[in-house]
C-alpha positions in Angstrom: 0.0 0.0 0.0 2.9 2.6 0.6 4.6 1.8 -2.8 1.0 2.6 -4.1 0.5 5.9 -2.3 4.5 6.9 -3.5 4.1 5.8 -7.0 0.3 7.6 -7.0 1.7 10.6 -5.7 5.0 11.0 -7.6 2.4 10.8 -10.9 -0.9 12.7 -9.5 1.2 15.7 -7.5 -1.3 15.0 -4.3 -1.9 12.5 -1.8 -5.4 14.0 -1.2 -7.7 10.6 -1.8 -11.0 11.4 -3.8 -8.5 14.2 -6.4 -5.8 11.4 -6.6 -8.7 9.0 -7.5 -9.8 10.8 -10.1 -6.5 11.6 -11.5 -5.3 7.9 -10.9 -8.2 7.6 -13.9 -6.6 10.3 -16.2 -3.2 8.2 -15.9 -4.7 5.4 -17.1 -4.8 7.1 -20.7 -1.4 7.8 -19.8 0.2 5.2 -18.6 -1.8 2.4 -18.6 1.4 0.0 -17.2 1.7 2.5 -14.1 -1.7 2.5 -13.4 -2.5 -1.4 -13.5 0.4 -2.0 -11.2 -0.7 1.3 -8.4 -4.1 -0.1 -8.6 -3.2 -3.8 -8.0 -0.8 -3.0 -5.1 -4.2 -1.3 -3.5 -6.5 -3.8 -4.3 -4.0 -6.9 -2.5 -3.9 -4.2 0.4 -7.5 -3.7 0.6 -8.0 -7.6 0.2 -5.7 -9.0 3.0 -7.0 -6.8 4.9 -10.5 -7.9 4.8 -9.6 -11.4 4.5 -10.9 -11.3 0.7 -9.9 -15.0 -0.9 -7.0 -15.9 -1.5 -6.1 -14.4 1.8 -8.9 -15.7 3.7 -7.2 -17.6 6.2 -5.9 -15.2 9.1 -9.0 -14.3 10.7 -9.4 -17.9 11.6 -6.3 -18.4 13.3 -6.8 -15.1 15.0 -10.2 -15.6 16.2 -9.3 -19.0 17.6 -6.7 -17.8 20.1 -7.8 -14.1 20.8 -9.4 -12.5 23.4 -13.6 -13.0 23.3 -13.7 -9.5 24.2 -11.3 -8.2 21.3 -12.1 -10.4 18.3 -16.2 -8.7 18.7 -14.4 -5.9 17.9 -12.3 -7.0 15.1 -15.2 -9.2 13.7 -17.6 -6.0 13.4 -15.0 -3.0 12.9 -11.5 -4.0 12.0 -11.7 -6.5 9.1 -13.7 -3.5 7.4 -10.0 -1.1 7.2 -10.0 -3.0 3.7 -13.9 -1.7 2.7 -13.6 1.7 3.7 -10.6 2.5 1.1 -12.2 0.5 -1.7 -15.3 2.3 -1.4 -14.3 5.8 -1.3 -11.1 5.1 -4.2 -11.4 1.8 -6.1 -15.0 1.5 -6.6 -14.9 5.1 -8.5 -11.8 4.6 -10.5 -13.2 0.8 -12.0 -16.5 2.1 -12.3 -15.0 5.2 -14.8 -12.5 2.8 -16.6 -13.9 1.8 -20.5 -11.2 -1.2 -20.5 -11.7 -4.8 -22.4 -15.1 -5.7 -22.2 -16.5 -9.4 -20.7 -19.4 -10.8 -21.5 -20.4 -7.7 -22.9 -21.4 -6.8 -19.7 -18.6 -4.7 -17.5 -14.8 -4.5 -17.4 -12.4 -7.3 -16.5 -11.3 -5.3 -13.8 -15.1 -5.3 -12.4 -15.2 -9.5 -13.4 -12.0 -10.0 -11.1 -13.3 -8.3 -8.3 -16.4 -9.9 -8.4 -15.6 -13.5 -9.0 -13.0 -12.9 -5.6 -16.5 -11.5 -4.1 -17.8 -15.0 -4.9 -15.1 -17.4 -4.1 -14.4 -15.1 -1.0 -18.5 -16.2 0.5 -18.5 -19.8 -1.5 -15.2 -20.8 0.1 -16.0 -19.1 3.4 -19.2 -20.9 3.5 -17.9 -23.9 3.3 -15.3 -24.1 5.3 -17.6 -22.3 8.5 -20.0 -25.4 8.0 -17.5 -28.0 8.6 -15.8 -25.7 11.6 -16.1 -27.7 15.2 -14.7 -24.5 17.1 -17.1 -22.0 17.3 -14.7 -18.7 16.9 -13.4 -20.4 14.1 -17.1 -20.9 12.1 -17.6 -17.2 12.8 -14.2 -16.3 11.6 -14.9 -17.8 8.4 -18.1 -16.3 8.4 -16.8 -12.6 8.7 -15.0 -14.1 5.2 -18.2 -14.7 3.5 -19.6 -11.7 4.1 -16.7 -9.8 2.5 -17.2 -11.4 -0.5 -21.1 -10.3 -0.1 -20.1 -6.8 0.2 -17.4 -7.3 -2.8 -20.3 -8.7 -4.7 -22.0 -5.4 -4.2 -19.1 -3.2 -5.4 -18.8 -5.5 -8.3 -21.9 -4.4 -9.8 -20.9 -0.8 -10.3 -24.1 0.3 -9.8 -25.6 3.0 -7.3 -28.0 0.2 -5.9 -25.2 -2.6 -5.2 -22.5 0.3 -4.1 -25.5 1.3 -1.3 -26.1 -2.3 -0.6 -22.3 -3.2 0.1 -22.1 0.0 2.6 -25.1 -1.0 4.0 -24.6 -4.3 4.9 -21.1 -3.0 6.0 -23.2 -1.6 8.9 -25.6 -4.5 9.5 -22.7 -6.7 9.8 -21.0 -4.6 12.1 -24.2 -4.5 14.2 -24.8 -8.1 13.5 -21.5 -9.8 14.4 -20.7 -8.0 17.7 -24.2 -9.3 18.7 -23.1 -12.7 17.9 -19.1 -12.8 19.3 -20.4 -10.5 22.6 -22.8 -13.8 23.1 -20.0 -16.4 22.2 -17.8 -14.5 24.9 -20.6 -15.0 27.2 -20.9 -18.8 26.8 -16.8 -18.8 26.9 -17.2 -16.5 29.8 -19.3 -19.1 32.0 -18.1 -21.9 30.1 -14.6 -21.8 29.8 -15.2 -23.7 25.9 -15.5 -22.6 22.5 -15.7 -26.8 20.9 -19.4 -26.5 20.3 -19.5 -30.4 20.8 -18.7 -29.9 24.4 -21.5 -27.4 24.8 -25.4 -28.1 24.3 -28.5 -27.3 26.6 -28.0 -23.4 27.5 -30.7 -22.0 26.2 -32.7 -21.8 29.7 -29.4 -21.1 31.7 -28.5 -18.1 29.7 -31.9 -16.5 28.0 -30.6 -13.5 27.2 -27.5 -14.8 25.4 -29.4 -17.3 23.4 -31.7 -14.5 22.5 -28.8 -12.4 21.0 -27.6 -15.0 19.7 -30.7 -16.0 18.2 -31.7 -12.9 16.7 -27.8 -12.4 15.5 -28.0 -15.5 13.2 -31.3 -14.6 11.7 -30.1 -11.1 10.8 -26.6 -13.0 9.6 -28.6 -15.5 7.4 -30.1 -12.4 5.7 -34.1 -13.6 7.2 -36.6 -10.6 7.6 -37.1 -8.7 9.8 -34.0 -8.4 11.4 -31.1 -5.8 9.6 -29.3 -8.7 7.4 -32.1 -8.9 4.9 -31.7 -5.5 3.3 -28.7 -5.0 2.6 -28.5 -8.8 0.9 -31.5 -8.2 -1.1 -30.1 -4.7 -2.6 -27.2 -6.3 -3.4 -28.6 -9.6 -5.5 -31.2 -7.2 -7.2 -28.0 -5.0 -8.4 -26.5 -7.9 -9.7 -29.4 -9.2 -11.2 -29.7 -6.0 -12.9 -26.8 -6.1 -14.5 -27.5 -10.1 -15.4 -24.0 -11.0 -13.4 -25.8 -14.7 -13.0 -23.1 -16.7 -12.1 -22.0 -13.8 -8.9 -25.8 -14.1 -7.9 -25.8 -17.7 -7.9 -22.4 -17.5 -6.1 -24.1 -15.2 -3.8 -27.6 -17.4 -3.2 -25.7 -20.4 -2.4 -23.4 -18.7 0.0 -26.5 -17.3 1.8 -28.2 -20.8 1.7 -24.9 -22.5 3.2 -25.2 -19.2 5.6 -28.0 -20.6 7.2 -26.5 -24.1 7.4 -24.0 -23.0 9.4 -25.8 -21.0 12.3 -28.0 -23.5 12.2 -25.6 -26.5 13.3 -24.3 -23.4 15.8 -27.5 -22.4 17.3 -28.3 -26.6 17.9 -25.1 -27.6 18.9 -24.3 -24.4 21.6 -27.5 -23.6 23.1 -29.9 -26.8 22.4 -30.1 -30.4 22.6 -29.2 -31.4 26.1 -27.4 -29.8 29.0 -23.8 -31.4 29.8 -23.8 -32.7 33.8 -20.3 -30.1 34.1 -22.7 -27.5 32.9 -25.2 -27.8 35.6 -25.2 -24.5 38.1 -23.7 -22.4 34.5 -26.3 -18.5 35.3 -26.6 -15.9 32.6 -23.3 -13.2 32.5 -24.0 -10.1 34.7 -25.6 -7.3 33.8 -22.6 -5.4 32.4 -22.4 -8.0 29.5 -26.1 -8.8 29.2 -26.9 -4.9 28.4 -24.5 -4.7 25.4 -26.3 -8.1 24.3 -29.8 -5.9 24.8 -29.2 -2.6 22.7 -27.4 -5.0 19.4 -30.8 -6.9 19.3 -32.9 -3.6 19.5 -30.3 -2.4 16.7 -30.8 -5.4 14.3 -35.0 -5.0 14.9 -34.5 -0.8 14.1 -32.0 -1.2 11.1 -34.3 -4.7 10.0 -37.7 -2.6 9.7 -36.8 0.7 9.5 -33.8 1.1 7.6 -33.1 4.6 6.9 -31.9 5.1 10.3 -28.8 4.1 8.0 -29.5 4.5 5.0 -30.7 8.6 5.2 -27.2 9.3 6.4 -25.9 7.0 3.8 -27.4 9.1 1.3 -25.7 12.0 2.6 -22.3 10.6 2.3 -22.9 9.2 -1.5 -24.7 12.3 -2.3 -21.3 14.0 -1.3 -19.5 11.9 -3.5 -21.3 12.8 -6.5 -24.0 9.6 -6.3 -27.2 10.4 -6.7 -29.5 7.9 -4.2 -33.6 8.1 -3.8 -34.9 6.4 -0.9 -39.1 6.0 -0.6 -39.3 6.6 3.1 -37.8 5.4 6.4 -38.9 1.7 6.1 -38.5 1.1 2.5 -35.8 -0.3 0.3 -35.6 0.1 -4.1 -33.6 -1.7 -6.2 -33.2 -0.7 -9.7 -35.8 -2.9 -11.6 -38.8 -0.7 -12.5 -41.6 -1.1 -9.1 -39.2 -3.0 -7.4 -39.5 -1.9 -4.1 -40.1 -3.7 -0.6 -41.7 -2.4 2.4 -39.9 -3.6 5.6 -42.6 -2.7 7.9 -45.1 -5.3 6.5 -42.6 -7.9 6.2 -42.4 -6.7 10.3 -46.2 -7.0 10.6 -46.2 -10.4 8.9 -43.3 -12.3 11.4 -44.6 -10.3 14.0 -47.7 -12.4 13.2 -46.0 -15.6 12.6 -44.3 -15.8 15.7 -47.5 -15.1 17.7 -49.2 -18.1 16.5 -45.6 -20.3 17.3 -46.3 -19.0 20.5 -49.9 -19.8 20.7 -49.4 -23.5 19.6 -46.0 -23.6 22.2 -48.1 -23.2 25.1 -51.4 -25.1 24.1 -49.6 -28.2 22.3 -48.3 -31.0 23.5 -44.8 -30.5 25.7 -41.4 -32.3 24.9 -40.3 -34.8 27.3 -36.3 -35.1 28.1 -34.7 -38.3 27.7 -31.4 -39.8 28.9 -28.5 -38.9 26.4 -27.7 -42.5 25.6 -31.4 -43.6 24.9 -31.3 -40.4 22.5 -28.5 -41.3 20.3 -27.2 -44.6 21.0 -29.6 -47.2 21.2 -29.0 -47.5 25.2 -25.9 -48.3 24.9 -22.7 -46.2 26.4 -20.5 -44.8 23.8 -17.3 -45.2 26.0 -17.4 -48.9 26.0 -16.4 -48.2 22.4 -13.6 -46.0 23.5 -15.6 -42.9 22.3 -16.0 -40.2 24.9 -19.8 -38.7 25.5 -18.4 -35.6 23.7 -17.3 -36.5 20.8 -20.3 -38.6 20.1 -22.4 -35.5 20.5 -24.2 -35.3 17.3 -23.3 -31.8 17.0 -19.5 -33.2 16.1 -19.4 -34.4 12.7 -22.8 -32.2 12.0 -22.5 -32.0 8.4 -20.2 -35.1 8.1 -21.7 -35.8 4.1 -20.6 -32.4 3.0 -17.4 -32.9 4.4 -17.0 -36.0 2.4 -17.4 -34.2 -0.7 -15.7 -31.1 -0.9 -12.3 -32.7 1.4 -10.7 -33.8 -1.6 -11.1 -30.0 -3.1 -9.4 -28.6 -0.1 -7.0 -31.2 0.2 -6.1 -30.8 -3.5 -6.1 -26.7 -3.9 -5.1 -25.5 -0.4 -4.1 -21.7 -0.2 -2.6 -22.2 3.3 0.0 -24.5 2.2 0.9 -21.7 -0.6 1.5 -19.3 2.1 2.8 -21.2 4.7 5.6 -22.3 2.3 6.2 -18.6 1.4 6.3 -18.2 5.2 9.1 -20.7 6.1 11.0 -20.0 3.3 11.3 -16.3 4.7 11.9 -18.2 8.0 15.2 -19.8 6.6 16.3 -16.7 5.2 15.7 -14.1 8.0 18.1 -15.9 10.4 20.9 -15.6 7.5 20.4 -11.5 7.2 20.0 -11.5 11.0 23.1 -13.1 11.1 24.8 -10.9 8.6 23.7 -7.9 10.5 24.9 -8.8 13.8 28.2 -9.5 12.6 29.0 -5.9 11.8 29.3 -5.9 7.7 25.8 -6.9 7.8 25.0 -3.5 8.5 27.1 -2.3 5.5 25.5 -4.5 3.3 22.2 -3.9 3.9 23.1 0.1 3.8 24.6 -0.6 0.1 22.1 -2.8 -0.8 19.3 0.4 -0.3 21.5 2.8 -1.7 21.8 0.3 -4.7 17.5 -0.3 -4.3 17.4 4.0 -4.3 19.3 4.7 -7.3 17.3 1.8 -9.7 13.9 3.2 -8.4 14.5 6.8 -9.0 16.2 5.8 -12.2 13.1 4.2 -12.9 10.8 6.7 -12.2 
């Protein structure tokens, strides 16, 4: 990103973004081998950032060992560093570009960032469904949902552009609901192997409830705030008859919802571990955060333009012009295509009072022994299997597993980059040892001098 901003600025004569932006399009006429290679070196800045594939892999391994209480807020705020930049520069220089035309349809730059959109939520589907630690399925879930809000970009239209930012908000809202109640559990629990867990949804209501309500706003189910933005951005794409992205997009969305599923069942239903016994709800200072994201993902899901109004603002700033109906309304860019949030409200709202009605009139569930659930009577450790891992929560989705393993085991971008990352381990001890030797120093000094003189001589 720092070569970028040098070569941009030694060629534009500013390092102010939006006039660089625009100028970075002039150079293009210009200099078209300069302004591939500065607009590249963003983009794979922008990407690792976000964890957009093929540098999906870090949040995972961060997730799994940070702090509950930190990862909520890199989940929600940090992983969108990458957005923010692509939406106020790239988005605008693409969008302007006349380059080689796909499909008839867009430029190639727009097709690369897109299929990376789609790969980015297929592959990050995938792997959160077959994810046993539950930081991890959320990690790669915060993946997918990049590639949603590349989709959006990818359409360089005003419709998918406001989509993308605004599901940039809903999933900020949307997953800090969700890691604040998976510190919760951690925070009475003590374990994040969602085998292990089971049975909490009556000793921690209010956690299950923001869980609950996270996962149906992160599945992208009305009325909650993840709908929205997820329908703008398939009706954009539609609109510009991108058919394979929106099929990318509708299957990541359906393997959304198999994911929190096998979460919701295996974390906070099914039956309640014996070590888990005398587990309470967490105290009041982490059940009120819990409380204002759910009221957040109900505003946003029904009445939208407590985003979107301000939204409109911002674009309107930037030279976009944006119409939104009224407050609880969302238009895509087919002709009467609009949806009005506050019915969809009335009609769940409705829904869920008749659940409620046949809960408490219909017959009630009786609990069973664990054994006599899942094993015939008989006990699993007589055939050296403990209780946990024969949870059926533990191989949840084992026949999916079965057939994409021999894809990952075959294309792996985690071997690529480990490789890449011992090799640098091998040679870093070498220069280190160089340095410390005394000429080390001299050599490196020449070596930048030498590294100096080629670039200016090349600029």
């Amino acid at each position: 990103m720092l070569i970028a901003i040098l070569l941009l600025g030694a060629y534009t004569k500013t390092f102010i973004i939006i006039t660089s932006a625009y100028r970075l399009i002039q150079l293009f006429n210009l200099a078209e081998g300069v302004f591939t290679t500065i607009l590249l070196l963003f983009i794979m800045a922008f990407f690792i950032k976000s964890a957009i594939f093929p540098f999906y892999m870090w949040p995972s391994k961060v997730y799994a060992v940070g702090p509950e209480d930190y990862i909520a807020f890199m989940s929600s705020v940090m992983i969108k560093y990458g957005i923010y930049p692509m939406a106020i520069f790239i988005v605008p220089v693409i969008g302007n570009l006349q380059l080689p035309k796909i499909f008839n349809a867009g430029n190639w730059m727009q097709y690369f960032i897109g299929y990376l959109g789609a790969l980015s939520a297929v592959v990050g589907t995938l792997l959160a469904m077959f994810q046993t630690d539950m930081k991890k399925l959320f990690a790669y879930s915060s993946v997918a949902n990049m590639g949603y809000i590349l989709l959006g970009f990818a359409s360089m239209s005003i419709v998918g552009f406001e989509g993308s930012l605004f599901h940039v908000v809903n999933h900020i809202v949307l997953k800090a609901a969700i890691f604040l109640s998976l510190a919760a559990v951690v925070y009475r629990t003590g374990e994040s192997e969602m085998h292990k867990l089971g049975g909490l949804v009556y000793k921690m209501p209010i956690t299950f409830l923001t869980f609950l309500f996270g996962i149906i706003a992160a599945a992208g189910i009305p009325p909650l705030n993840g709908f929205g933005s997820k329908w703008m951005i398939i009706q954009a794409l539609m609109e510009k008859k991108m058919v394979v992205l929106v099929i990318s997009m509708v299957f990541a969305s359906t393997g959304a919802f198999m994911y929190l599923f096998r979460a919701l069942v295996s974390i906070f239903l099914g039956q309640l571990p014996e070590r888990y016994k005398d587990v309470k709800e967490v105290p009041y200072t982490m059940s009120i955060p819990m409380i204002i994201m759910m009221g957040l993902m109900l505003l946003i899901g029904v009445v939208p333009g407590v985003v979107m109004k301000p939204l409109t603002i911002a674009l309107d700033a930037l030279g976009y012009k944006v119409d939104i109906a009224t407050w609880t309304t969302l238009s895509s860019s087919f002709k009467n295509a609009t949806i009005d949030l506050k019915i969809v409200f009335y009609m769940f709202a409705m829904g869920i009072v008749v659940a409620a009605l046949m809960y408490l009139f219909g017959n009630k569930s009786e609990t069973i022994p664990q054994h006599d659930n899942y094993t015939a009577g008989e006990n699993p450790i007589e055939w050296g299997v403990d209780a946990d891992k024969f949870n059926y929560s533990y191989s949840f989705y084992q026949p999916f597993k079965e057939m994409f393993d021999p894809l990952f085991e075959r294309i792996s971008i985690d071997r690529f980059f480990s490789s890449i990352g011992k090799n640098f381990e091998y040679i870093s001890p070498t220069i280190q040892g160089l340095y410390k030797r005394g000429e080390g120093a001299v050599l490196l000094f020449s070596i930048g001098v030498l590294l100096f003189i080629l670039g200016g001589w090349i600029l």
